[in-house]
MARLO-302827 format. One record per atom (N, C-alpha, C): residue number from 1; residue in three letters; x, y, z. Coordinates in nm, 4 decimals, padded with zeros to 6 digits. Example, Ala and Ser with C-alpha at 12.3 -4.5 7.8 and 13.67 -1.06 7.14 Angstrom:
BEGIN
(r 1,ala,(01.3190,-00.5690,00.7800))
(r 1,ala,(01.2300,-00.4500,00.7800))
(r 1,ala,(01.3200,-00.3300,00.7800))
(r 2,ser,(01.2850,-00.2250,00.7080))
(r 2,ser,(01.3670,-00.1060,00.7140))
(r 2,ser,(01.2900,00.0030,00.7870))
//
This chain:
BEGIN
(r 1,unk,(07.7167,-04.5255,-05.2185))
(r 1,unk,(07.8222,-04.4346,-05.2534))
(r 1,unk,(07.7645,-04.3047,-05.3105))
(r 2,unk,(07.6475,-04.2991,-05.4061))
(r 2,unk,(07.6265,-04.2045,-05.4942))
(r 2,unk,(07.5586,-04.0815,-05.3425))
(r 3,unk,(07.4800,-04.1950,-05.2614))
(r 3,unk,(07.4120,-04.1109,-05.1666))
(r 3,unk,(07.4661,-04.0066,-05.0818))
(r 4,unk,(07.6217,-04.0376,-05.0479))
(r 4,unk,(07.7643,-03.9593,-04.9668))
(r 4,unk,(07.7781,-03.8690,-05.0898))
(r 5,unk,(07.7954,-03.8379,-05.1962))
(r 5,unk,(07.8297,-03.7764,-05.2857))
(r 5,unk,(07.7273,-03.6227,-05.2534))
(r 6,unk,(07.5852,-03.7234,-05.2719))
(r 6,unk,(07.4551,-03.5967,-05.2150))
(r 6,unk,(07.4428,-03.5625,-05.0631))
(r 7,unk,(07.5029,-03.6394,-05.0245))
(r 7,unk,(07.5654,-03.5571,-04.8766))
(r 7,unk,(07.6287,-03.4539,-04.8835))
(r 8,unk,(07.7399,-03.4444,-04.9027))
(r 8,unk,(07.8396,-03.3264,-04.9429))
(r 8,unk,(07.8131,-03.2239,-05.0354))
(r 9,unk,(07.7534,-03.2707,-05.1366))
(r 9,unk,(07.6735,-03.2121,-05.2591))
(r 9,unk,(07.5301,-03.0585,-05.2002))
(r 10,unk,(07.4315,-03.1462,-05.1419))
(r 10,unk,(07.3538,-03.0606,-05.0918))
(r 10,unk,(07.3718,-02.9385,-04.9992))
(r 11,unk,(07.4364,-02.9968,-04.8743))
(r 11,unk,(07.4562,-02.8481,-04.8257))
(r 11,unk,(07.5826,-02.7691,-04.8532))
(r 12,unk,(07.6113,-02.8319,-04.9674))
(r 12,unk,(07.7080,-02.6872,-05.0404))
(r 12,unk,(07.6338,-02.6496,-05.1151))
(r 13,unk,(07.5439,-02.6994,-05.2122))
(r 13,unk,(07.4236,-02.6040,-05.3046))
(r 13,unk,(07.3360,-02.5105,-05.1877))
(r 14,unk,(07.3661,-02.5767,-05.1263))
(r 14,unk,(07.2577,-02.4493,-04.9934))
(r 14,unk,(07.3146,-02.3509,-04.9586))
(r 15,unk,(07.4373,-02.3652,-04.9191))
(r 15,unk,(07.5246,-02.2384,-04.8904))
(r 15,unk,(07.5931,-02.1444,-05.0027))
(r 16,unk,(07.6106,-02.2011,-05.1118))
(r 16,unk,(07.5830,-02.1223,-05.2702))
(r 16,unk,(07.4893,-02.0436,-05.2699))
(r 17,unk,(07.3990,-02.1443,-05.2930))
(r 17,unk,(07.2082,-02.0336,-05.3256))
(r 17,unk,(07.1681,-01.9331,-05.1879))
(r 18,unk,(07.1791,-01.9748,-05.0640))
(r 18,unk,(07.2401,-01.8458,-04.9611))
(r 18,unk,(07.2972,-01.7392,-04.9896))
(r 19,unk,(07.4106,-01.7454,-05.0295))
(r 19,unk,(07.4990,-01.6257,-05.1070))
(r 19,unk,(07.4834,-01.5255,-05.1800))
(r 20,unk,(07.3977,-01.5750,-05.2943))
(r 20,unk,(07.3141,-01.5175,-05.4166))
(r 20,unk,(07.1962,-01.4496,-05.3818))
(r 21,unk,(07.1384,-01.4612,-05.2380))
(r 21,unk,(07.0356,-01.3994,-05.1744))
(r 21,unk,(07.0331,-01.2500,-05.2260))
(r 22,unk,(06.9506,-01.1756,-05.2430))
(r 22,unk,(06.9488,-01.0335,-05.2650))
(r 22,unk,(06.9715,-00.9978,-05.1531))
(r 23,unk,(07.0236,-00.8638,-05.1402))
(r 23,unk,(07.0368,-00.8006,-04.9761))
(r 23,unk,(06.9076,-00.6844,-04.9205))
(r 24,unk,(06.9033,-00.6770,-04.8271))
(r 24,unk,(06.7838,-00.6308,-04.7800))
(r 24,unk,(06.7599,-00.5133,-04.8396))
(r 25,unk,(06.6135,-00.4331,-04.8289))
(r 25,unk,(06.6302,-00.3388,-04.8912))
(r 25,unk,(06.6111,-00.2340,-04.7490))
(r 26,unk,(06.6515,-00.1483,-04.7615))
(r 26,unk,(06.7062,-00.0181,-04.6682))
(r 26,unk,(06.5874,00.0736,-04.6894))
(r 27,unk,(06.4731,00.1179,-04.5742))
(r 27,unk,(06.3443,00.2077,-04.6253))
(r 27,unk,(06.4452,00.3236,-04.6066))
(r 28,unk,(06.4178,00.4325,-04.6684))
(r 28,unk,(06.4358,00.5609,-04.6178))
(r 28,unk,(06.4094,00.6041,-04.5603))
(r 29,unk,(06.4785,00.7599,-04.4825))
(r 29,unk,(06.3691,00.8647,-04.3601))
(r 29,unk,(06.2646,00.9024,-04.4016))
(r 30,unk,(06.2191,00.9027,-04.5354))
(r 30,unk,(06.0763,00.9405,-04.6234))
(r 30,unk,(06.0135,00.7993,-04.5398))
(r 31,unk,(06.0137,00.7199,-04.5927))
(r 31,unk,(05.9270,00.5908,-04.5482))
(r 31,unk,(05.9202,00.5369,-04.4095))
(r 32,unk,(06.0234,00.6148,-04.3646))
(r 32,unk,(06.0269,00.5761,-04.1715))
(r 32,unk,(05.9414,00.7095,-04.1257))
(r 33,unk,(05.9104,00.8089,-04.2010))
(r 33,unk,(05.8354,00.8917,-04.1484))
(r 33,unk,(05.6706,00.8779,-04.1753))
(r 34,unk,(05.6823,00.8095,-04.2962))
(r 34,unk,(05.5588,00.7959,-04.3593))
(r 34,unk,(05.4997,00.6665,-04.2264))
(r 35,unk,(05.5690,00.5998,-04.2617))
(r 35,unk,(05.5461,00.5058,-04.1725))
(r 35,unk,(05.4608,00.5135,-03.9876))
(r 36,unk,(05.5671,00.6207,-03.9418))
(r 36,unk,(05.5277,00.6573,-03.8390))
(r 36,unk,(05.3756,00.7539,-03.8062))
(r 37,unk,(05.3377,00.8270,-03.9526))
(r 37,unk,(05.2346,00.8730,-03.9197))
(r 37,unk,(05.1328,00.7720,-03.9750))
(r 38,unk,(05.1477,00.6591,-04.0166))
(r 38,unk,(05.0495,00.5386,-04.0758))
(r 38,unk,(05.0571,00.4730,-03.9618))
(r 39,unk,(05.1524,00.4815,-03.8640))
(r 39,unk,(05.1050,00.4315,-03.7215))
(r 39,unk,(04.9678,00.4083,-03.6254))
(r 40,unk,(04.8862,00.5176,-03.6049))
(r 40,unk,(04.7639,00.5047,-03.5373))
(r 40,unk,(04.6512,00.4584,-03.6353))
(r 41,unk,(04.7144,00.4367,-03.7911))
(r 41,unk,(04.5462,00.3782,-03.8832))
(r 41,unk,(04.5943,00.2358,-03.8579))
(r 42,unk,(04.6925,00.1960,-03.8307))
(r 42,unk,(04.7981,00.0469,-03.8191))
(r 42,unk,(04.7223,-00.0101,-03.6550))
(r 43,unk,(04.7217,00.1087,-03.5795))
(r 43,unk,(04.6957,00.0594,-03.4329))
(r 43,unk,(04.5742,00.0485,-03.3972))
(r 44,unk,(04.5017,00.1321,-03.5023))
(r 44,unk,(04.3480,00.1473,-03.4994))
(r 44,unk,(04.2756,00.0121,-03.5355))
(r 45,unk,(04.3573,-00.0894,-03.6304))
(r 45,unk,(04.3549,-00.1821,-03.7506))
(r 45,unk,(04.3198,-00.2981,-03.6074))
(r 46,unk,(04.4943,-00.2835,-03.5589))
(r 46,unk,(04.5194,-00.4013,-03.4963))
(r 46,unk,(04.3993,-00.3832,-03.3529))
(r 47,unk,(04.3939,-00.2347,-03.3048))
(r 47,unk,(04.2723,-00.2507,-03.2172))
(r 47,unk,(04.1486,-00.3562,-03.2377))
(r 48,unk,(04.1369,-00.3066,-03.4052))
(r 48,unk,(03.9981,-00.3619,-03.3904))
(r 48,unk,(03.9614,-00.4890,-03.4209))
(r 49,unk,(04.0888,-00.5710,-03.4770))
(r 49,unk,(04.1345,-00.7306,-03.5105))
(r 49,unk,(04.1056,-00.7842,-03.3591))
(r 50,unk,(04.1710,-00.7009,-03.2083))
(r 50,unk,(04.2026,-00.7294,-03.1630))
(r 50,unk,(04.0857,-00.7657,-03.0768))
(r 51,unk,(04.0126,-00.6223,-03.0918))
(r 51,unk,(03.8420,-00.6557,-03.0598))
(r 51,unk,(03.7287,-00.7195,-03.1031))
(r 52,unk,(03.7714,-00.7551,-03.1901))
(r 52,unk,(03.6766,-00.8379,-03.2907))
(r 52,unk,(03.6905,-00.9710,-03.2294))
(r 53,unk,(03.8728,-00.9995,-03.2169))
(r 53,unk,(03.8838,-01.1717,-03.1564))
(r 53,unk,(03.8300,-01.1685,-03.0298))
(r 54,unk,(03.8517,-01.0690,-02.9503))
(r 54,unk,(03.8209,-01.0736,-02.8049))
(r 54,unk,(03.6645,-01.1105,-02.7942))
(r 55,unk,(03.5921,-01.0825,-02.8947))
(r 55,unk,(03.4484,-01.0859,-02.9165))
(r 55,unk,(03.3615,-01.1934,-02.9791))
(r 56,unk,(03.4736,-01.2571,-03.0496))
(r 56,unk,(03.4417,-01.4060,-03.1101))
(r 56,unk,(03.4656,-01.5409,-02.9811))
(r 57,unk,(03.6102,-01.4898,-02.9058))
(r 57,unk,(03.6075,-01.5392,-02.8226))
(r 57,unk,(03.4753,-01.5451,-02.6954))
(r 58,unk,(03.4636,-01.4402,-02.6725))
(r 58,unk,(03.3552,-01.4266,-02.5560))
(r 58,unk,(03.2103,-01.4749,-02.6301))
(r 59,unk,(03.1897,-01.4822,-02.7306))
(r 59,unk,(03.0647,-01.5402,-02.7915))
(r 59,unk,(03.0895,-01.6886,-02.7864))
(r 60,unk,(03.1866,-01.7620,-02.8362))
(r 60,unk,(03.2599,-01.8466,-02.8127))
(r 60,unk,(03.2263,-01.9149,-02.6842))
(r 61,unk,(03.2817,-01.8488,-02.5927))
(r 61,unk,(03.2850,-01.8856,-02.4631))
(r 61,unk,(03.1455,-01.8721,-02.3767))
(r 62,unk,(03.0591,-01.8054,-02.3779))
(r 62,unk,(02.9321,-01.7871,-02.3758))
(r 62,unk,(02.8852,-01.9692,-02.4426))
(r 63,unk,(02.8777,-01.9222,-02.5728))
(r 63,unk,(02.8311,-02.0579,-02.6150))
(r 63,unk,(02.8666,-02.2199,-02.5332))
(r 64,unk,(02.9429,-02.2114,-02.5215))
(r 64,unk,(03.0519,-02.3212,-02.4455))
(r 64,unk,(02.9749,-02.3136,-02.3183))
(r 65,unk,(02.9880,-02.1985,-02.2102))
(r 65,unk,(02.8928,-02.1872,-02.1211))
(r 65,unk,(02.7595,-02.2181,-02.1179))
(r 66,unk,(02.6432,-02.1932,-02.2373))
(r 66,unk,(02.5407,-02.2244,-02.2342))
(r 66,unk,(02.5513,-02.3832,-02.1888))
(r 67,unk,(02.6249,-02.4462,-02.3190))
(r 67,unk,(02.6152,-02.5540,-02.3597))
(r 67,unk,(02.6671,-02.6455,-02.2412))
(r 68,unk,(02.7617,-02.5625,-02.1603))
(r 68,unk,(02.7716,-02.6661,-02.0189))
(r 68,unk,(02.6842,-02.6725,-01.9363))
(r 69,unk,(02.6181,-02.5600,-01.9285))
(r 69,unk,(02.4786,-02.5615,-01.8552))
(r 69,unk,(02.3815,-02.6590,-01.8439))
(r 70,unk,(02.3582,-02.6411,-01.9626))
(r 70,unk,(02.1875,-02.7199,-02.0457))
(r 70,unk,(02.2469,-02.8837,-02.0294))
(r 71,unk,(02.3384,-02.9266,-02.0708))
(r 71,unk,(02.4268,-03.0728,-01.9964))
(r 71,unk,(02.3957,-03.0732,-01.8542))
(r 72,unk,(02.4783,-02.9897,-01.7808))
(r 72,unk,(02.4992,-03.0321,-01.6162))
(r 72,unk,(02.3321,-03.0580,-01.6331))
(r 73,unk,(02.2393,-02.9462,-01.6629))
(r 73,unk,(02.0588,-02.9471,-01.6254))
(r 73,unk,(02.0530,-03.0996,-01.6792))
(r 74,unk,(02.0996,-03.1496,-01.8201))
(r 74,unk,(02.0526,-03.3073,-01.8178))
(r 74,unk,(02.0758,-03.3612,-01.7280))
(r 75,unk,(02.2054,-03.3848,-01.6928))
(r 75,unk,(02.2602,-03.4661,-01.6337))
(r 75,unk,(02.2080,-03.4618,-01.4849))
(r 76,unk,(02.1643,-03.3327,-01.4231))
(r 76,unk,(02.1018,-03.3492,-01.2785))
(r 76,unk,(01.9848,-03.3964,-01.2958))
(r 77,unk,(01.8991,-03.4084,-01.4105))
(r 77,unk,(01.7322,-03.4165,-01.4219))
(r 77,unk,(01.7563,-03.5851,-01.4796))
(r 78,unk,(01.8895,-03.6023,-01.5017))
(r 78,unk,(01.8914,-03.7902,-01.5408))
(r 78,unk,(01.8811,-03.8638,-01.4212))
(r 79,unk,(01.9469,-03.7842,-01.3729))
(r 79,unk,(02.0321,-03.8349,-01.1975))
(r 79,unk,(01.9101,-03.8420,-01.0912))
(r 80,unk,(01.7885,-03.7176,-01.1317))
(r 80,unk,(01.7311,-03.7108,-01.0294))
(r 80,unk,(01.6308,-03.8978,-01.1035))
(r 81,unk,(01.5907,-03.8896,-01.1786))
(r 81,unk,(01.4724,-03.9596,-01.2073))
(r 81,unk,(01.5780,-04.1213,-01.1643))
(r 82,unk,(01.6874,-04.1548,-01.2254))
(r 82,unk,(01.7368,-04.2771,-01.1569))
(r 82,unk,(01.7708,-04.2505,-01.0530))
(r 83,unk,(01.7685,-04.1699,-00.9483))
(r 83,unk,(01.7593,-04.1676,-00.7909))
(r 83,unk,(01.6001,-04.2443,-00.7325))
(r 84,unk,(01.5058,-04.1084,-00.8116))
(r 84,unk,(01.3281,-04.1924,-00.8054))
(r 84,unk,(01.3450,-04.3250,-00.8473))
(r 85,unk,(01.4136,-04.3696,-00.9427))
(r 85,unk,(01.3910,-04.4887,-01.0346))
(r 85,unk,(01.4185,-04.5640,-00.9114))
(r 86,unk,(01.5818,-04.5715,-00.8403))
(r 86,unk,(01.6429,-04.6867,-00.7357))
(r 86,unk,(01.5632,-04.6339,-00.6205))
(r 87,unk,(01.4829,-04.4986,-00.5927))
(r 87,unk,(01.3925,-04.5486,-00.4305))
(r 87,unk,(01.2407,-04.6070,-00.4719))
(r 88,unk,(01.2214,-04.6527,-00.5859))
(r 88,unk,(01.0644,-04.6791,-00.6160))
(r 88,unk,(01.1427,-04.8435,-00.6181))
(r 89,unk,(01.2342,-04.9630,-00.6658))
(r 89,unk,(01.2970,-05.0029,-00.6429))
(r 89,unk,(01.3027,-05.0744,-00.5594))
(r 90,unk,(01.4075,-04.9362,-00.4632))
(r 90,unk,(01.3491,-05.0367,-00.3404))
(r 90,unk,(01.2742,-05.0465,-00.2750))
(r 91,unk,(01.1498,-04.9654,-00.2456))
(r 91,unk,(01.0357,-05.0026,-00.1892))
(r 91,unk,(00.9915,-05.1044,-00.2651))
(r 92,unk,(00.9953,-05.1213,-00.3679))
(r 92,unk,(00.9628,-05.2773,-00.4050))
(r 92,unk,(01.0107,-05.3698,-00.3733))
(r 93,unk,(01.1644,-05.3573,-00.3741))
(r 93,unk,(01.1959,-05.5055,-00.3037))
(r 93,unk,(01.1624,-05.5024,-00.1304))
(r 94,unk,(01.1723,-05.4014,-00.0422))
(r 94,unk,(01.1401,-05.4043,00.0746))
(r 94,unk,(00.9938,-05.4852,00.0919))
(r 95,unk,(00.9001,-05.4228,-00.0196))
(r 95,unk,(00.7806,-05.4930,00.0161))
(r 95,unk,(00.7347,-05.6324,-00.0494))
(r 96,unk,(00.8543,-05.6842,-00.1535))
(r 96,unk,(00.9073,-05.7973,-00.1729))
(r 96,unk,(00.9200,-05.9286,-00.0379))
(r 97,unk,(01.0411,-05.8367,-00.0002))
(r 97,unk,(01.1222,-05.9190,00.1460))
(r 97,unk,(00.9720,-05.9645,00.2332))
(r 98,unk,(00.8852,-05.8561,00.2470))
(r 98,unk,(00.8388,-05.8486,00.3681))
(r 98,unk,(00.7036,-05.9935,00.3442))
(r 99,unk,(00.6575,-05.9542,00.1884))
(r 99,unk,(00.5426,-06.0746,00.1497))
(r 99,unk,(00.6218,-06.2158,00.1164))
(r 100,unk,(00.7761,-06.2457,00.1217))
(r 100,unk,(00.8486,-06.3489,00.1490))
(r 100,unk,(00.8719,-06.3920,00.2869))
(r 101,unk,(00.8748,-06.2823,00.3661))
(r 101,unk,(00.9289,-06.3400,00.4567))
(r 101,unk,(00.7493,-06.4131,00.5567))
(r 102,unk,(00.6884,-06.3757,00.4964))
(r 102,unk,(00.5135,-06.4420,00.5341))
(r 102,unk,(00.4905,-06.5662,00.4572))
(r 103,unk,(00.5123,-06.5725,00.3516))
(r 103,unk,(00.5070,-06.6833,00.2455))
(r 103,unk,(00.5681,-06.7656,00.3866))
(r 104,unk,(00.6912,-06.7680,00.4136))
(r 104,unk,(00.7698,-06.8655,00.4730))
(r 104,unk,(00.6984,-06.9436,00.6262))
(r 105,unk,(00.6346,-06.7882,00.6348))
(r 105,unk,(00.5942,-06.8019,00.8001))
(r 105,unk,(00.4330,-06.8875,00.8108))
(r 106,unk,(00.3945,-06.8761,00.6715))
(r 106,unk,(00.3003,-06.9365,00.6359))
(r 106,unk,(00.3079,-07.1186,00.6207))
(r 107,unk,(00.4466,-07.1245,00.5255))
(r 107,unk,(00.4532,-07.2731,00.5373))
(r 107,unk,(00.4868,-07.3041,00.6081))
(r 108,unk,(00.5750,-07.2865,00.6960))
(r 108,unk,(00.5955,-07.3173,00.8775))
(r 108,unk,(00.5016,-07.4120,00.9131))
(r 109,unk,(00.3980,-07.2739,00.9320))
(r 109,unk,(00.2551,-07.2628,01.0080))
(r 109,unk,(00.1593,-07.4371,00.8998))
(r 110,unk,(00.1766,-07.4061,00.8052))
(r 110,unk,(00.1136,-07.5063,00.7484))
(r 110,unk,(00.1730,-07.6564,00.7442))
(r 111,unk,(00.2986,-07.6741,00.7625))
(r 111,unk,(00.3917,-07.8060,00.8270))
(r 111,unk,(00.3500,-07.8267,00.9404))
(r 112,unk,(00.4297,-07.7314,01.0254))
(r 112,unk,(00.3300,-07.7441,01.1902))
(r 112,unk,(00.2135,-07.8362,01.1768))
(r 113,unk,(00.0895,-07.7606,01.1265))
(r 113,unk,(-00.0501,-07.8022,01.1512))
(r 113,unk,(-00.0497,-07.9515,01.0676))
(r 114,unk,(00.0118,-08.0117,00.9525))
(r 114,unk,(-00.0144,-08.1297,00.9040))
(r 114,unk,(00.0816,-08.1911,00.9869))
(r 115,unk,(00.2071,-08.1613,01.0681))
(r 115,unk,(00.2553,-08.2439,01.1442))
(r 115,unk,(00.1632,-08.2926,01.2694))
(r 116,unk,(00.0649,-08.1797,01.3522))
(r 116,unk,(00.0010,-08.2582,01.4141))
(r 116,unk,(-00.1401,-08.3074,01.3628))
(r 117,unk,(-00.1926,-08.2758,01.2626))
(r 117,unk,(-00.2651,-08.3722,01.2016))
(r 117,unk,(-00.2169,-08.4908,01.1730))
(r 118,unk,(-00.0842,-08.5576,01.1078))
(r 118,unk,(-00.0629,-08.6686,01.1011))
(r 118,unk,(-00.0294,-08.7006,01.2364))
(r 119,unk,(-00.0136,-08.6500,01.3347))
(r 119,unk,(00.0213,-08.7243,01.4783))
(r 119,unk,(-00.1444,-08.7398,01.5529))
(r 120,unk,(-00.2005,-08.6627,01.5294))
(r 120,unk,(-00.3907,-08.6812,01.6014))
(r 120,unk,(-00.4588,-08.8098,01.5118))
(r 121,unk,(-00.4029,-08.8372,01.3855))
(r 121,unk,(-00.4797,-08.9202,01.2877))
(r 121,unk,(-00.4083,-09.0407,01.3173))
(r 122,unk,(-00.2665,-09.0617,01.3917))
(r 122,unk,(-00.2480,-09.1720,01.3892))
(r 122,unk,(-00.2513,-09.2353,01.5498))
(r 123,unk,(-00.2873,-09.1013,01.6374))
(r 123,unk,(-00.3433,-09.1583,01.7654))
(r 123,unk,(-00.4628,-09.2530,01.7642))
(r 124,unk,(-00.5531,-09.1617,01.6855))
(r 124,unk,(-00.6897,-09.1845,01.6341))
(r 124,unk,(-00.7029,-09.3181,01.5958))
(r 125,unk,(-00.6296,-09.3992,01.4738))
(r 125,unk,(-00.5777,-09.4900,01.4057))
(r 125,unk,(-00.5390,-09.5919,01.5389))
(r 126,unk,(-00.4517,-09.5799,01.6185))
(r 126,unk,(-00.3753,-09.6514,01.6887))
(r 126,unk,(-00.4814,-09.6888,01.8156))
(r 127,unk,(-00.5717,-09.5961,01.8767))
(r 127,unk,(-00.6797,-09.6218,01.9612))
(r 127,unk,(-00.7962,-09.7083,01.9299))
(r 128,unk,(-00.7963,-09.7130,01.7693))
(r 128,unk,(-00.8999,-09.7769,01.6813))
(r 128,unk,(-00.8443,-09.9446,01.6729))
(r 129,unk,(-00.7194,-09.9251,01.6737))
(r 129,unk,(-00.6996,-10.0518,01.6481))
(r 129,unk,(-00.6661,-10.1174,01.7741))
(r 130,unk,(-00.6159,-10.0649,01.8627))
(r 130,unk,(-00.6220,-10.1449,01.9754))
(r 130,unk,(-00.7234,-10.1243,02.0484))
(r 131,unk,(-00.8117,-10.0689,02.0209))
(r 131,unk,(-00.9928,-10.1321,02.0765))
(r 131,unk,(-01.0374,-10.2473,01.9901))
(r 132,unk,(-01.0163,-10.2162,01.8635))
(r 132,unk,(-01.0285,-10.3537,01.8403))
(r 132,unk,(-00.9819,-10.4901,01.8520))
(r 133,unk,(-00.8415,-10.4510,01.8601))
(r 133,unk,(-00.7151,-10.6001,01.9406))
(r 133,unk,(-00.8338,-10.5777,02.0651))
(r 134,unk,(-00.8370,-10.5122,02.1457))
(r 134,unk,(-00.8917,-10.5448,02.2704))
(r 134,unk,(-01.0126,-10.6113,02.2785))
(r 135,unk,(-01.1763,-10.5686,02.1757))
(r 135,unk,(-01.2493,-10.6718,02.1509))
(r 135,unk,(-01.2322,-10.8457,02.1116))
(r 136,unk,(-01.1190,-10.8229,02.0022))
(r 136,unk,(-01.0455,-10.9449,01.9904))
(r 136,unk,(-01.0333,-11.0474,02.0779))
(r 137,unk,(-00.9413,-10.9763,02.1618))
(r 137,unk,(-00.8754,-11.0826,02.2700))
(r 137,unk,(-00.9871,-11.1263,02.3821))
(r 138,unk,(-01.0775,-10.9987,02.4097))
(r 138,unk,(-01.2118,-11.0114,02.4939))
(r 138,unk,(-01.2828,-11.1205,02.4361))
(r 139,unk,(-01.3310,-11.1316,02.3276))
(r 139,unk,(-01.3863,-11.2068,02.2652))
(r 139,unk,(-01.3348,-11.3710,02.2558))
(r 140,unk,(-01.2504,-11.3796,02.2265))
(r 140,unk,(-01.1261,-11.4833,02.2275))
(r 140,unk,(-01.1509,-11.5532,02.3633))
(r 141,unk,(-01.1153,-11.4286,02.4674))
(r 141,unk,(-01.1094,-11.4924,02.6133))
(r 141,unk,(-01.2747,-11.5489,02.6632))
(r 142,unk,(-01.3880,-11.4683,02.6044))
(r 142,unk,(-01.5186,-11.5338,02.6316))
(r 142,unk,(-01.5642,-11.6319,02.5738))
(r 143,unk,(-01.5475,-11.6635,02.4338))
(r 143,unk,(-01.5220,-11.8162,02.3903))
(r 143,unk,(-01.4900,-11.9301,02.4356))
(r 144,unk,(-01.3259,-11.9084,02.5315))
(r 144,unk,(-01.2942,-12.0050,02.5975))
(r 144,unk,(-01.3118,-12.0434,02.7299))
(r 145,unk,(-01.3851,-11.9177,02.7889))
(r 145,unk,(-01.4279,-11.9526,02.9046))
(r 145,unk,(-01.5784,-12.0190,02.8647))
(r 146,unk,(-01.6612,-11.9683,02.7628))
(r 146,unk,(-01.7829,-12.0683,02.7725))
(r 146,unk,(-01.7405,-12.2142,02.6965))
(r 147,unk,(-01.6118,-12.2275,02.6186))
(r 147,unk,(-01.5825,-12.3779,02.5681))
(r 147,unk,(-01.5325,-12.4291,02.7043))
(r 148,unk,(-01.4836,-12.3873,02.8071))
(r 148,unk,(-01.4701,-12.4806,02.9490))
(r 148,unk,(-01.5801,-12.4723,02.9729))
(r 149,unk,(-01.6664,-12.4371,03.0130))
(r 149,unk,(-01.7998,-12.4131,03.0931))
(r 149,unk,(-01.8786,-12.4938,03.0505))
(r 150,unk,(-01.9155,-12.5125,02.9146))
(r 150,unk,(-01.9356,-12.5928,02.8480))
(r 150,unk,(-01.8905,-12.7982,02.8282))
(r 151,unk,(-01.7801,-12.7733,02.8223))
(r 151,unk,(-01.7077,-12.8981,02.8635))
(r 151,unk,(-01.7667,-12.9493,02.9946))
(r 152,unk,(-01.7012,-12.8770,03.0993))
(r 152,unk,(-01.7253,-12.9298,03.2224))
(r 152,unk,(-01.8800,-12.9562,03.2242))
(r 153,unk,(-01.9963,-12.8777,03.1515))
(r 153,unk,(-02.1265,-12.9403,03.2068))
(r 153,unk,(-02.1425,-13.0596,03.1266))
(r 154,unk,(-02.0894,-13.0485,02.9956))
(r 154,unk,(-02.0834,-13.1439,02.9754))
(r 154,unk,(-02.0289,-13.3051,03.0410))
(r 155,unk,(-01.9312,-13.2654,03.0733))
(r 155,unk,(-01.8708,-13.3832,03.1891))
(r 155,unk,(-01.9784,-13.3769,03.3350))
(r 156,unk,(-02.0122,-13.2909,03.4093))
(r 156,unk,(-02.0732,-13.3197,03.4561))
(r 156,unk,(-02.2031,-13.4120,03.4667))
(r 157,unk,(-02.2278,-13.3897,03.3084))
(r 157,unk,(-02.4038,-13.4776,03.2672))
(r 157,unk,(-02.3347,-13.6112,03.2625))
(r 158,unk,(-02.2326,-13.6349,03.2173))
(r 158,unk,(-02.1849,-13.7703,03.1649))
(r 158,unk,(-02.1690,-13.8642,03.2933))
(r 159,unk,(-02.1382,-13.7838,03.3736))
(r 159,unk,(-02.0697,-13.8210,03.5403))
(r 159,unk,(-02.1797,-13.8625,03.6348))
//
């Protein structure tokens, strides 16, 4: 409630104290003349405010310019060396690929050759042993032809 009270309250104290304003003051033709010849030290003033900013600005802006410069120059002299950086890179991995892709051609080559080494070693092996089955059975078979041969002369003496 009290707050509606200072609703209504305030902007009527505003439009009161408005009222009470002093009224403007009125220069004279003395001071509108004075005035007018204080004109060109006024224009001379604002000239040189005006040249002064124009001059802070362009120093300003200069600066700003340097300073974009000497950046872009980093930034192309960053760019160039990680350009060198990714072609040194990849000539490394190219010459990576290339001593992999030999590594590989190498163990190939080295499977290959123990594959037919284990196939020559077990010809080798397999010829060895059936020369020897073959002495075997040779042997075997000359036994029993001299245990008949034998027999029979024997039977013969007996006979």
């Amino acid at each position: 409630m009290v707050w509606k009270r200072w609703m209504v309250a305030l902007p009527l104290c505003l439009l009161l104290a408005a009222s009470f304003a002093p009224a403007p003051a009125h220069a004279g033709w003395f001071d509108r003349i004075r005035d007018i010849y204080k004109a060109p030290d006024k224009l001379e003033e604002f000239q040189e405010s005006y040249e002064n900013l124009i001059r802070q600005q362009q120093e300003e802006l200069d600066s700003v310019r340097k300073e974009a410069l000497e950046s872009s120059r980093q930034l192309a002299e960053e760019q160039r060396k990680w350009l060198e950086e990714n072609e040194r890179l990849a000539q490394q991995n190219r010459s990576l690929e290339e001593r992999l892709a030999q590594l590989e051609e190498q163990e190939q080559n080295k499977s290959v050759i123990i594959r037919k080494m284990l196939t020559v070693t077990a010809a080798i092996v397999g010829i060895i042993v059936a020369g020897f089955l073959a002495m075997r059975v040779i042997r075997i078979l000359i036994w029993r032809r001299e245990s008949r041969t034998i027999r029979i002369m024997k039977a013969k003496r007996r006979s």
